[in-house]
N, C-alpha and C positions, 0 to 999 in steps of 0.2 A: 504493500500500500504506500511503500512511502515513495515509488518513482508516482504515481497520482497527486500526492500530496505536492509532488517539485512541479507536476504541470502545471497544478491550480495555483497554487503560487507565483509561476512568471507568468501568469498567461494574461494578466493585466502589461504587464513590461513587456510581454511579444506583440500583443494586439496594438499598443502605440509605439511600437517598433515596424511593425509592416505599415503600418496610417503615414509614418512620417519618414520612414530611411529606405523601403523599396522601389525607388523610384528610377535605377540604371539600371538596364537588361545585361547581365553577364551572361558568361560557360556556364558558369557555377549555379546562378540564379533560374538558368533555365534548364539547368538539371535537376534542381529542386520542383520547378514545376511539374516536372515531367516526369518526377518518380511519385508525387502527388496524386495526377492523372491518372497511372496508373495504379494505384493502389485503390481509386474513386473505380474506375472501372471492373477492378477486380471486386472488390464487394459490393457492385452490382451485380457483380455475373453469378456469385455463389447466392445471392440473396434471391433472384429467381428461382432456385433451384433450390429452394427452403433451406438454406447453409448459411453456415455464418463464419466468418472469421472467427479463430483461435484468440480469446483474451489476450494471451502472450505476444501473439503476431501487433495484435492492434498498438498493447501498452510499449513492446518497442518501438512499433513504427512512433507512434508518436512522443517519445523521447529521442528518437531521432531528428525530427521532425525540427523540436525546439532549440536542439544542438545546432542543426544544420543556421537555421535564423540568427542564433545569437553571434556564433561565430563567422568569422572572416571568411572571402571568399577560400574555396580549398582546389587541389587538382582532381585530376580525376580520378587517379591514382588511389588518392587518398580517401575519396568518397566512395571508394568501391571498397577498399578495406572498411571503412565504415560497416557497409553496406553487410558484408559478410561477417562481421563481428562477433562473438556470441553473445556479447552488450545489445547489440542492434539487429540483432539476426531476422533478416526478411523471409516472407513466407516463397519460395522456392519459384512458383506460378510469378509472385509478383515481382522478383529480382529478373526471370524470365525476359517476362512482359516490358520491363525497362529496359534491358539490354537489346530486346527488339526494337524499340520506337528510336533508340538512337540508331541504332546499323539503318535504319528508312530517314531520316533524317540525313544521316551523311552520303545515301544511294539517291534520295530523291530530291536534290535540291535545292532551290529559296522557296521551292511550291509547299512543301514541307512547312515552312515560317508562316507560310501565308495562311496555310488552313490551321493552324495551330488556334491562333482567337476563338475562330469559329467552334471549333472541338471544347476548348476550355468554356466558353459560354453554354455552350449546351448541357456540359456536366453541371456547372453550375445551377441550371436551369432543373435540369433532373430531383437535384438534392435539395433544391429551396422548400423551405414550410409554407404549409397554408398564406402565412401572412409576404412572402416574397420573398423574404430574407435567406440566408446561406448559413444559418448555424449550425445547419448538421454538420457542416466542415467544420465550423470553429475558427482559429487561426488560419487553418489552410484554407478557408473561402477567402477571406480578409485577402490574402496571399496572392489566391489568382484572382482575383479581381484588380487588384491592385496591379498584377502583371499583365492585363490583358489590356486594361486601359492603358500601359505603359507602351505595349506592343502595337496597338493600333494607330497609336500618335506618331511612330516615328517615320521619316522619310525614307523612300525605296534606297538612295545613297547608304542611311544609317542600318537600314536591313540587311543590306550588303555586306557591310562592315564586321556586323556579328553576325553572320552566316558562316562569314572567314574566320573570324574568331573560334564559332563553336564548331565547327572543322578543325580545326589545328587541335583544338583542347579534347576533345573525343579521339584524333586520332590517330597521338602520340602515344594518350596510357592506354587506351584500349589492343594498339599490337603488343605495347609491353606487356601487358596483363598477362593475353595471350602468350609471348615466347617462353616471359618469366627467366628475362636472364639481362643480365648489366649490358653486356655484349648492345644487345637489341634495342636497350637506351641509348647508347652511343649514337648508331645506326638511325635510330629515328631521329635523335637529334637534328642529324646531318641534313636527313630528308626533310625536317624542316625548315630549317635553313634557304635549302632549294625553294620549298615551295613558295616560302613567305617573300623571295622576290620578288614577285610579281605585283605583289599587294601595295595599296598607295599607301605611301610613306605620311607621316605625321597623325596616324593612328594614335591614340590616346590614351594607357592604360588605366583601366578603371579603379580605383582603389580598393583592397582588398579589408583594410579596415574602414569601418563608415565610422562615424561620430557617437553614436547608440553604441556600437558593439564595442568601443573604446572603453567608454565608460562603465560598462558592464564589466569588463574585462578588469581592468584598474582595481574599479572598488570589490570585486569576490579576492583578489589576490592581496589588497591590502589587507583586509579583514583574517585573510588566513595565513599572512604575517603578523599579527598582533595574537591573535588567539591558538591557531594550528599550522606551523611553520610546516612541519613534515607533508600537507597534503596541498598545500604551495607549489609553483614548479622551484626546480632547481635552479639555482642561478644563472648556469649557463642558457637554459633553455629560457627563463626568464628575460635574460639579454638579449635574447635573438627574436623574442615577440615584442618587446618593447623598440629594438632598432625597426622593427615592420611599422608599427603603431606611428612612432616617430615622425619616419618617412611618408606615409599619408595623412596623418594629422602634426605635422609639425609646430602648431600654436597650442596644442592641448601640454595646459602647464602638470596635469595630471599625473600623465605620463612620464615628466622630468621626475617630478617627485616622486614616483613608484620605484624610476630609475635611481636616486639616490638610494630609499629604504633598501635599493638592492645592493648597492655598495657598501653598502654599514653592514651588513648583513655580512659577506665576505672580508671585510676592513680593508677596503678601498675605501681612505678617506681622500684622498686626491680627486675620485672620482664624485663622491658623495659633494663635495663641496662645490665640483664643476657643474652637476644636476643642478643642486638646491639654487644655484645662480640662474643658471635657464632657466630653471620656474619662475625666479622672480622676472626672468627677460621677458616671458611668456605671456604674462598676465600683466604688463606691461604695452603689450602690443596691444591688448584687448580694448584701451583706451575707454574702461567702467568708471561710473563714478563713486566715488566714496563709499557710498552705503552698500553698490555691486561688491565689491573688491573685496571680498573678506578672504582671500587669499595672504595677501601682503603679513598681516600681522601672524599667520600660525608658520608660513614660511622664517620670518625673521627668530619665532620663537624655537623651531628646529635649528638655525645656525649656531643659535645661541646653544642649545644642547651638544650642538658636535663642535661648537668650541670647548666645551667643557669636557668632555671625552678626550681633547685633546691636552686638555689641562690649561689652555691659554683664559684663564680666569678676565683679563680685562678685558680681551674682544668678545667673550659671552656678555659681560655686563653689557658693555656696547649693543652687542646685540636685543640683549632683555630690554633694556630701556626703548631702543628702537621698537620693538616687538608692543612694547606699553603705549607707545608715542599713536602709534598705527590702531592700535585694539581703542584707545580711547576718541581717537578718530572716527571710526562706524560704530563707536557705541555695540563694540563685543566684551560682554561682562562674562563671560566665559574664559576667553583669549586674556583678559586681564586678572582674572583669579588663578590661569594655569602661571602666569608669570610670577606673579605674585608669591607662589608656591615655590614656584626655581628662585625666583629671588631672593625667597628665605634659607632656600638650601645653601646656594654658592655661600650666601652673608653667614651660615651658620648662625642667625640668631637664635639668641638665648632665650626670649618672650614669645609666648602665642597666648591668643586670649581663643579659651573655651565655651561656647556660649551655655548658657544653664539650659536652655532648652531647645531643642532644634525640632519644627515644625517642617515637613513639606507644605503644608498649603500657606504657611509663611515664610517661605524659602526654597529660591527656585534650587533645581537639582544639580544644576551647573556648580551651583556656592553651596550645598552640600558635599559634592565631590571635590572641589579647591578644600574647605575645612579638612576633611580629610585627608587629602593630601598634605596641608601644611601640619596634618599633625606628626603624618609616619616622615616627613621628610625632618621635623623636630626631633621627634625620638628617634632618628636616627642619627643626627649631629649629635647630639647630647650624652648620646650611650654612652661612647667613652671619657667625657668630662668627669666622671663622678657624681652624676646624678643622680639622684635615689633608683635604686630601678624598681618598687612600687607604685612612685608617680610616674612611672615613663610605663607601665601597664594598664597603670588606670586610665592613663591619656589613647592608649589602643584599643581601649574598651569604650571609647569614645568614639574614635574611628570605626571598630563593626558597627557599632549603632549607627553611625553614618551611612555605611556601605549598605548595611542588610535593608536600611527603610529604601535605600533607590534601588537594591539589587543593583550590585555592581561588583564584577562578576572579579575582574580583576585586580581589581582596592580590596576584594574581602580574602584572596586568596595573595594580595601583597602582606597585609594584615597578619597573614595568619603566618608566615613566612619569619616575619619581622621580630616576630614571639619567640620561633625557634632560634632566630641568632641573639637574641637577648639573653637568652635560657644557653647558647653555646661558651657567648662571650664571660657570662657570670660563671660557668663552668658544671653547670645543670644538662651535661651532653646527654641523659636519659631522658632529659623532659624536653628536652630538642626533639631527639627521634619521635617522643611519642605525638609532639604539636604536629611533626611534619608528616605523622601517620595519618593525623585529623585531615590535612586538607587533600591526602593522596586516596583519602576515602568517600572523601565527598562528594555527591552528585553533583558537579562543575559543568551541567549541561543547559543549554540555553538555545531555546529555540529550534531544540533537535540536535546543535553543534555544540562537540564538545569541549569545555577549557583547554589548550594545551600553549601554556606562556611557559614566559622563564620561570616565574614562580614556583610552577611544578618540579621543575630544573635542580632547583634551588632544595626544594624538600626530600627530593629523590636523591641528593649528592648527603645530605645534612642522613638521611636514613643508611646509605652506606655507609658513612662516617662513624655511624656510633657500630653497627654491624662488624665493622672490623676492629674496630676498639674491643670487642668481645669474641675475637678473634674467629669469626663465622667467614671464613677467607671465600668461600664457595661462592653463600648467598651475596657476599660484597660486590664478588665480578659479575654474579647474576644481574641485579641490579644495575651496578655502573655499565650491563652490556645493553639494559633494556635501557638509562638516559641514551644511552649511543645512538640506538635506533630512531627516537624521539625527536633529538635535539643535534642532527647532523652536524651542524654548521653552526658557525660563526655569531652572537658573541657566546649563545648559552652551551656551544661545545667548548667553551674556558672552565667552566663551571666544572663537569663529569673528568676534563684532561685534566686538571689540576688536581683534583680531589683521586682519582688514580694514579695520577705519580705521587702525591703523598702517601698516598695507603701503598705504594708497591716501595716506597725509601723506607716507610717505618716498618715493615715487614722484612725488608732485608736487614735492617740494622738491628732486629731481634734475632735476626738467626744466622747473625753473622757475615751476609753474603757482602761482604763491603765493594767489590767491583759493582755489584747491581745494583748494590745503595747507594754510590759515586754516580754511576748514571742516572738513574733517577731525582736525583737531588740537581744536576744541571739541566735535566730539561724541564726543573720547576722554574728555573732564573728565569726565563723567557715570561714567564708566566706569573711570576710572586716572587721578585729578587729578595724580599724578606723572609719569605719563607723557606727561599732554597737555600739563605745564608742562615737559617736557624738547623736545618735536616742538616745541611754539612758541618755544623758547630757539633751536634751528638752524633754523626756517625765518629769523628774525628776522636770527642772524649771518649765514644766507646771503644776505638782503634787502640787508645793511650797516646797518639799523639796532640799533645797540649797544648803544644809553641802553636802548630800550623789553628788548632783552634782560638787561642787567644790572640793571635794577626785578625783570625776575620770577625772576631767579638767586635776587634777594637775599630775596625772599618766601617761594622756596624751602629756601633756607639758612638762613632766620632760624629754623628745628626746632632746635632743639639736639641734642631725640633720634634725629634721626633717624641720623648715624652708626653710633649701633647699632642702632636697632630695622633699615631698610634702608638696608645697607653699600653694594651697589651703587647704587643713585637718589643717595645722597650722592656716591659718585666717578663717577658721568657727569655730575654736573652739579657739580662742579669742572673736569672735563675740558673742558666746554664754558664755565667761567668763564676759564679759562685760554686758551681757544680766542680769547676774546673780550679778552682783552686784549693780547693777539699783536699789533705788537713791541714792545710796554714793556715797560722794566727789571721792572714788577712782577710779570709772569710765572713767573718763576723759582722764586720762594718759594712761589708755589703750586703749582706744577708737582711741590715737593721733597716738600711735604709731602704730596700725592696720591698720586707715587708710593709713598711709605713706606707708606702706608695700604693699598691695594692690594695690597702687595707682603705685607702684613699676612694680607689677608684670600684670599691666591691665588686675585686676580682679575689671569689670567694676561694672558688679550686686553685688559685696561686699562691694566695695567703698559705694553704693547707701543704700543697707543696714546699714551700718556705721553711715549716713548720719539721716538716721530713727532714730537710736539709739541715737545721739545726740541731735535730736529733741525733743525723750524723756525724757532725760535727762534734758535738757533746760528745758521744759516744768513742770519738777518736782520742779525744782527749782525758777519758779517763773519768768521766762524771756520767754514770749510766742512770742514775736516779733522775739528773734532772732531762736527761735525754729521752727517757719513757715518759715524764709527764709533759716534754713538745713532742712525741710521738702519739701522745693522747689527744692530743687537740688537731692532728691532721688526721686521725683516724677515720672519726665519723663521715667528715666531708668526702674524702679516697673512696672509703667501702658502697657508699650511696651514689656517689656519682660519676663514680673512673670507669676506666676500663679496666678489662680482667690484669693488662700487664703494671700498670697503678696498684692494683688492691694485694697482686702478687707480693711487689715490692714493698708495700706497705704491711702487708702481711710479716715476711720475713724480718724487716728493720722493726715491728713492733717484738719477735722472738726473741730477735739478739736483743735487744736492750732490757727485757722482759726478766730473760735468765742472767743478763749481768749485772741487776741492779739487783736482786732476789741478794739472801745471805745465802753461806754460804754450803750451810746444812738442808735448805731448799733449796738449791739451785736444779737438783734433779727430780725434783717434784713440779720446779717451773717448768723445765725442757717437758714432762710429760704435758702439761696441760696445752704447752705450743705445737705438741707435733700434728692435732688435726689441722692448725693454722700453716704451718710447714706443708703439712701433705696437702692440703687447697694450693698451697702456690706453686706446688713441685707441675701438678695437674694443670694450673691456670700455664706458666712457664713452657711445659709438654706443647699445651694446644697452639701455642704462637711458635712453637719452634726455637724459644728462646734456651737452647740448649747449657751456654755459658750460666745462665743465671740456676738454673736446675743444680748445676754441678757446684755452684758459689753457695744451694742450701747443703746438698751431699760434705762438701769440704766442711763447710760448721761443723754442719751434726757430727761427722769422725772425728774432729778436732775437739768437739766438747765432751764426748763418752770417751775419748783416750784421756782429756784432764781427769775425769772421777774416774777411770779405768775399768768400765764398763767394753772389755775387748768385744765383745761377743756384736754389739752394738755400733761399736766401730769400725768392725772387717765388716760388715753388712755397708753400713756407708760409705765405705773405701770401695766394694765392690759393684757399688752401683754407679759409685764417681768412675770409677775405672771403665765401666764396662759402656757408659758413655761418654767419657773422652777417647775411645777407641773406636765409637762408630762416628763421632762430630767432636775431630781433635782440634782442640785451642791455639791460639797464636802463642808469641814469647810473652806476651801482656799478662800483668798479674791479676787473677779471677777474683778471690774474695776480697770482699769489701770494695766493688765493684761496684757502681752509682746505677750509670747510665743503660 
């Protein structure tokens, strides 16, 4: 039912598309006719004959039908494939019956032309209702009507003219069809060549795109770049209908602009910039006045975006203001609420005013949607300021309210998006996954079509991410293989490439594979030079080489701004400067001043980590009491919201400190009560493959049952350290008391 549903739905847009754009007789147009015809005649012929056409024949002819209309003229070639389709599959008699009237068309002919009106009138005439009318065709009456009056008006010269035309174009593809071999194009080629000498010069090609089927064309493929990129064409195919488009409607500013969205798209910004200029040249030409022209001000507001993309902050402003200058010129209070919104972004201000009540029937939808925008664009400047982050939830509980009363489809699923990196960044990575489960379950369907934005993107990378934090390596690549198929291209395939090379560097730097975790960590620089300069700081301190970590710490840290500009990339890579100077006195002072910061910016899971780091520190130094109560206070936070290779470690550094702060008549009553906690991280450790870390608990434990001299205890863990340094042998680097 639902190709019925797509008829009655454009058959307002086909019906004032045959009224207003079928007005040039082509090849193409009069093969539409003519398979019309024939299809009119054929279920006359069975309907005599008390028979009816097959539902299936009919509902594809006429999804054909509205294909053929909307779209550009085609060869013939390619309407015969149509034609045979199993989309379009014609009823046998009726592909027959057309193939016939062209072979008499190209044997018998301008007499052929002549009697054609005649033929189409009287079908006409046949299927008209009581009151005169042609509805039983539908569109296709509209159609030939529209062609017959077309055909009767033009002069025996212009008759002429597409006689030769619709010879040439019958039959070129029609021997091809026949040979079915490249050869045979060549070949006909040639002979047309020949033929068409003869033909008077300054013949006029008719355009293949009209002005209707432009815009039809445009606005389906914008819409399924915003919402469902995959069922979009490809870029390249994209370019090569838009260079067509172009070339017959060369003032359609539309078209430029479609052509830029397709340069961003692949990040051709040289291109994207040289579009977005021709639209503005475009609509230029058009010479509208003021109140027409609502082009100008959403063009200026896109330049400003891909200034900003580009990072040139003052030509965006430039551009916003332009953008503003224009919008309040034709009185678009839309165009100046979306600026409004970017302008608060770029300015990262600190203020938005909330209103107490938000009415639709006292507030249009346009300024419901800016509201909410300026709020997720605030909460999202702000995240990392040190904001409270219960008021930067409760201001997003603001925003659904905004979004859900106008249904809006992608403010409620940027929303929901925006929860799980707040839930990421505060270090709640389980309440991440489970927000980004909320919107990957929800019914995102609209109108029949379903959501597929970055958004989704976004939720889908944030769900692998915790997935392999609990070392499910399977369901990871399942996942990051199903974004792949989703989100091909260019910018949301940054998202799923990024988040796979991170998940395949912290997978090799567990299990040792340092050549694959070297590669993986450079082809993040391309991608997140922050992030690839934090994976290469812990593959390095897990290597033991220190020097070549503490060079690229300090390359790192030499930003002055980055503190504030990003709060977190600053305090992970103190955490790992600190990591790295583990056990010197100089640890300490920066440990104090990282926590404080942190603590600043409620970044809870860093605090927590901090907190780890202290304890081992303490601990190196020979104060195991106060080591265990900072391994108490990053406990909680680790075991609730880490991943399994976090809670391993925190596991084990709560044993060791556990049993050496115990006296010394219990100390073998502590080790008993830690070994289910040991055996949990021996297993967490197992499933990531973090081999090294397995053997750093193995070494303890034989090391602790040979002090009380408990052998029997000890050749057991000596033999299970043994027996896995023999299947995944260790480098020269020393294993326990191993951080990273």
């Amino acid at each position: 039912m639902s190709e019925w549903r797509e008829i009655e739905a454009l058959n307002a847009w086909s019906t004032n598309y045959v009224h207003k754009s079928f007005y040039v007789i082509t090849p193409h147009k009069l093969a539409v006719a003519l398979l019309l015809q024939e299809y009119v005649k054929l279920r006359q012929f069975l309907s005599k004959r008390a028979m009816d056409f097959l539902p299936k024949y009919r509902k594809s002819f006429n999804l054909l039908l509205l294909k053929l209309i909307q779209y550009p003229d085609m060869s013939y070639k390619e309407l015969h494939d149509h034609l045979i389709s199993t989309t379009y599959r014609l009823h046998d008699d009726h592909l027959e019956a057309f193939q016939k009237v062209i072979a008499n068309i190209l044997e018998g002919g301008m007499e052929m032309l002549h009697d054609l009106p005649a033929n189409l009138e009287k079908i006409m005439n046949d299927t008209a209702t009581p009151t005169g009318g042609s509805t039983q065709l539908g569109i296709g009456g509209l159609l030939l009507r529209r062609f017959v009056i077309t055909l009767d008006r033009m002069t025996f010269p212009e008759l002429m003219k597409l006689y030769q035309n619709v010879c040439a174009y019958f039959r070129k593809d029609v021997r091809a069809i026949a040979l079915g071999s490249k050869e045979a194009g060549v070949m006909i080629d040639l002979e047309e060549q020949e033929e068409t000498v003869g033909r008077p010069k300054g013949d006029k090609e008719f355009s293949r795109w009209s002005r209707r089927q432009t815009e039809l064309f445009v606005a389906q493929q914008c819409a399924l770049l915003q919402s469902n990129e995959t069922k979009a064409l490809n870029p390249r195919e994209l370019q090569a209908k838009l260079a067509e488009i172009i070339k017959d409607n060369p003032l359609y500013s539309h078209a430029h602009f479609l052509n830029y969205m397709n340069c961003v798209r692949v990040r051709d910004y040289v291109g994207a910039v040289e579009n977005l200029h021709r639209a503005f040249d475009r609509n230029a030409v058009k010479n509208l006045s003021p109140v027409e022209s609502r082009g100008y001000q959403y063009l200026s507001l896109n330049l400003a975006i891909l200034h900003a993309q580009f990072g040139h902050m003052r030509e965006a402003h430039v551009s916003l203001k332009e953008a503003i200058m224009l919008a309040q010129e034709v009185g678009d209070r839309t165009c100046l609420q979306l600026a409004n919104s970017w302008l608060s972004y770029l300015l990262s201000y600190h203020k938005i005013q909330v209103p107490d009540r938000i009415s639709a029937t006292a507030v249009e939808a346009n300024v419901i949607k800016s509201i909410s925008l300026g709020i997720q664009f605030f909460v999202k400047s702000v995240a990392q300021m040190g904001f409270e982050p219960a008021k930067q939830f409760e201001l997003l509980m603001w925003s659904d309210y905004c979004n859900i009363q106008q249904s809006m489809q992608e403010l409620i699923a940027n929303c929901v998006v925006e929860k799980a990196a707040l839930w990421t960044l505060y270090g709640r990575n389980d309440l991440a996954s489970l927000t980004s489960q909320v919107l990957l379950n929800a019914n995102m369907t609209n109108m029949g079509k379903a959501y597929n934005g970055e958004n989704l993107c976004h939720a889908i990378c944030c769900l692998a991410l915790w997935l392999s934090l609990n070392g499910d390596h399977f369901r990871t690549y399942a996942v990051l293989q199903y974004a792949r198929k989703c989100f091909p291209r260019d910018p949301n395939a940054r998202l799923w490439t990024l988040t796979e090379l991170y998940v395949a560097s912290t997978k090799a730097i567990h299990m040792g594979e340092w050549q694959k975790a070297n590669i993986a960590c450079c082809r993040i620089h391309p991608l997140d030079k922050n992030l690839s300069i934090l994976q290469r700081v812990t593959l390095n301190i897990a290597r033991g080489n220190l020097s070549i970590a503490h060079d690229l710490l300090q390359d790192l840290l030499a930003d002055k701004a980055l503190p504030n500009q990003k709060p977190l990339v600053w305090t992970r890579a103190m955490i790992l400067h600190a990591t790295a100077l583990i056990p010197s006195s100089e640890v300490i002072n920066v440990l104090i001043e990282v926590h404080e910061f942190a603590r600043r910016k409620h970044f809870d899971y860093e605090v927590a980590t901090i907190d780890a780091l202290f304890a081992h520190q303490l601990l190196a130094m020979g104060m195991p009491a106060k080591a265990l109560k900072s391994c108490h206070k990053a406990l909680d936070v680790i075991l609730q919201h880490g991943g399994i290779y976090d809670r391993a470690k925190i596991m084990f550094l709560f044993a060791r400190c556990a049993v050496a702060a115990a006296e010394s008549s219990k100390r073998r009553q502590e080790m008993e009560k830690c070994e289910p906690l040991l055996t949990e991280a021996i297993q967490f450790f197992t499933k990531l493959g973090a081999y090294v870390k397995v053997k750093d608990i193995y070494a303890f434990m034989a090391q602790f049952y040979h002090e009380i001299g408990n052998q029997a205890e000890r050749n057991r863990c000596a033999f299970k350290f043994r027996e896995i340094d023999e299947q995944y042998p260790t480098g020269s680097f020393e294993v326990v008391d191993a951080i990273i």
